[in-house]
N, C-alpha and C positions, 0 to 999 in steps of 0.2 A: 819491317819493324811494326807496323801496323795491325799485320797478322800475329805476331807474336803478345801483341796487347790484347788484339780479341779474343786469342783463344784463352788468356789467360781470366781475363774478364768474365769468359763463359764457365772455366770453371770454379772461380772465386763463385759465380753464382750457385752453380751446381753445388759445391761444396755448404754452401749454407742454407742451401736445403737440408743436405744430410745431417748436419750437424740439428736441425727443428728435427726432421726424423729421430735423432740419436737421443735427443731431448725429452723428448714425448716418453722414451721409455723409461722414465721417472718416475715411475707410480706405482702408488702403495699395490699391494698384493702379494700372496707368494705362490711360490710355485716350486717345479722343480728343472733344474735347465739339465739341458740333453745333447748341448750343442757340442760338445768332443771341439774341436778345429775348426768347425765349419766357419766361423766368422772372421778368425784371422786369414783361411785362406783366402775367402772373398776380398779381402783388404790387399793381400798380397795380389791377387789378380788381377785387381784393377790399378793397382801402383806400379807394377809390373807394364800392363798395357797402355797407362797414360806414358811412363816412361818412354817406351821404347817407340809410341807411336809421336810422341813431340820428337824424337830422335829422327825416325824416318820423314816426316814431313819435313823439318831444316835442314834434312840433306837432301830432300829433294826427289826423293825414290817414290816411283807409283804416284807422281802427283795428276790429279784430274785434270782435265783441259779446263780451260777457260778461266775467268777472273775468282782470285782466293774470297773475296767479298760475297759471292752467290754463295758459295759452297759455305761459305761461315754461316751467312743467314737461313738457307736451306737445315743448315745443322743443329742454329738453334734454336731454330721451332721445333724440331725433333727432341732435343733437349728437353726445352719448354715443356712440349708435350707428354715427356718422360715425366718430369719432376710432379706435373699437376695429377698422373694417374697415380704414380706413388703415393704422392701426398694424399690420393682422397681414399687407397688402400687400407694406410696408414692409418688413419680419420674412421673411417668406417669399422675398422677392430678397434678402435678406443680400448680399453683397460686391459683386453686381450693383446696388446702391439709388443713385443719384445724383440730387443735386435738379437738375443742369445735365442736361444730355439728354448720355451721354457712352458710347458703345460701349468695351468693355476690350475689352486687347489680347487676351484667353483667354474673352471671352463665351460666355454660354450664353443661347436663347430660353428661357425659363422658361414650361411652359406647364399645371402642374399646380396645384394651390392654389386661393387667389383667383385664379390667373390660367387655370382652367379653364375658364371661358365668359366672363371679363371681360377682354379687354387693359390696360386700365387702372383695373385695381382702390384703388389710391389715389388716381386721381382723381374715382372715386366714393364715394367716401369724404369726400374733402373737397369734393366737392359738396352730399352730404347733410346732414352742417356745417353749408354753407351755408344752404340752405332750414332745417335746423334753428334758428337763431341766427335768421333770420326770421320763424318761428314765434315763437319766446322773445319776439321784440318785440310780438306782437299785433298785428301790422299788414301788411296786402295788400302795402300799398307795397314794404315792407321784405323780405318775400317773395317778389316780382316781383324788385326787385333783386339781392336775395340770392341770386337765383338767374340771371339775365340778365347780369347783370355778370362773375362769375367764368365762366359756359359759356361768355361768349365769350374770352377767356384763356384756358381748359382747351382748348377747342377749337383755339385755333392750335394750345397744345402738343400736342395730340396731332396735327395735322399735321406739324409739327417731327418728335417722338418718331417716329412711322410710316415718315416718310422715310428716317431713320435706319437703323431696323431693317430696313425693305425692300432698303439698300443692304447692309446688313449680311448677313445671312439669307435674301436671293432667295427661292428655290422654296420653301423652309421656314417663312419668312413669310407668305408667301401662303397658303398651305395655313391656316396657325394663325387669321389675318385673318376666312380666307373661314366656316370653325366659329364664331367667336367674336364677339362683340359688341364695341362700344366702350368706354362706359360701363355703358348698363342693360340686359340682355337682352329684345330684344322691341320695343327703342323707341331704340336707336340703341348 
């Protein structure tokens, strides 16, 4: 019962991160959005993987050794660690932050900050979330999903997102691309 309070606690926290993320994209500007699907997939991906990962951890499948309390705390530093680099992602594109994939009419490439060797530094962020809040469950499965389900959502988006910007910023683009990583440096 215990573990079922913590994990739930960890994502009431999680959750209102995103919702200050979801917030933030409140501001004036226009632009034009580009995002087709990409956002509601992401949404289905990870409701998908929290589902079926709360599933497999109370029944017990793929559980880790040792006490659920390490692997919680292990996971919500992970967590933790997740939420603070999105957030300071997020932070760092100020007026440029949009949860739809949306070019403004006065864009700028941002390519200093988190987004010096990471193009998309919030969605490693809420990737590491992910696999964190997998961890917290103690369990492979949950892990495995937690992490397979949302990359494959992230991933369109940043096909999506890329397109976007390539159309947007051409040669400049490219240039930034070809320096920079996707999500992790070194591994895509």
């Amino acid at each position: 019962m215990m573990q079922l309070i913590a994990i739930y606690l960890l994502l009431a926290v999680w959750g209102a991160s995103e919702i200050i993320v979801f917030r933030s994209d409140r501001q004036a500007g226009r632009g034009q959005r580009q995002d087709g699907y990409s956002r509601p997939l992401i949404f289905l991906a990870m409701n998908v993987a929290i589902t079926l990962s709360m599933t497999a951890t109370f029944m017990h499948w793929w559980r880790l050794p040792g006490e659920w309390w390490t692997w919680w705390l292990a996971g919500s530093t992970l967590v933790a660690a997740g939420i603070g680099f999105r957030s300071r992602a997020v932070r760092h594109l100020g007026r440029h932050f949009r949860t739809h994939v949306t070019i403004m009419d006065d864009h700028e490439l941002i390519e200093d900050g988190p987004y010096r060797r990471v193009r998309h530094p919030s969605y490693t962020g809420m990737l590491v979330s992910c696999i964190g809040l997998g961890v917290a469950m103690g369990n492979m499965a949950a892990i495995l999903l937690l992490t397979l389900l949302p990359m494959a959502g992230l991933a369109n988006r940043i096909r999506v997102e890329e397109r976007a910007l390539a159309k947007a910023f051409g040669r400049e683009w490219e240039i930034y691309r070809a320096r920079t990583a996707a999500l992790v440096p070194g591994l895509w």
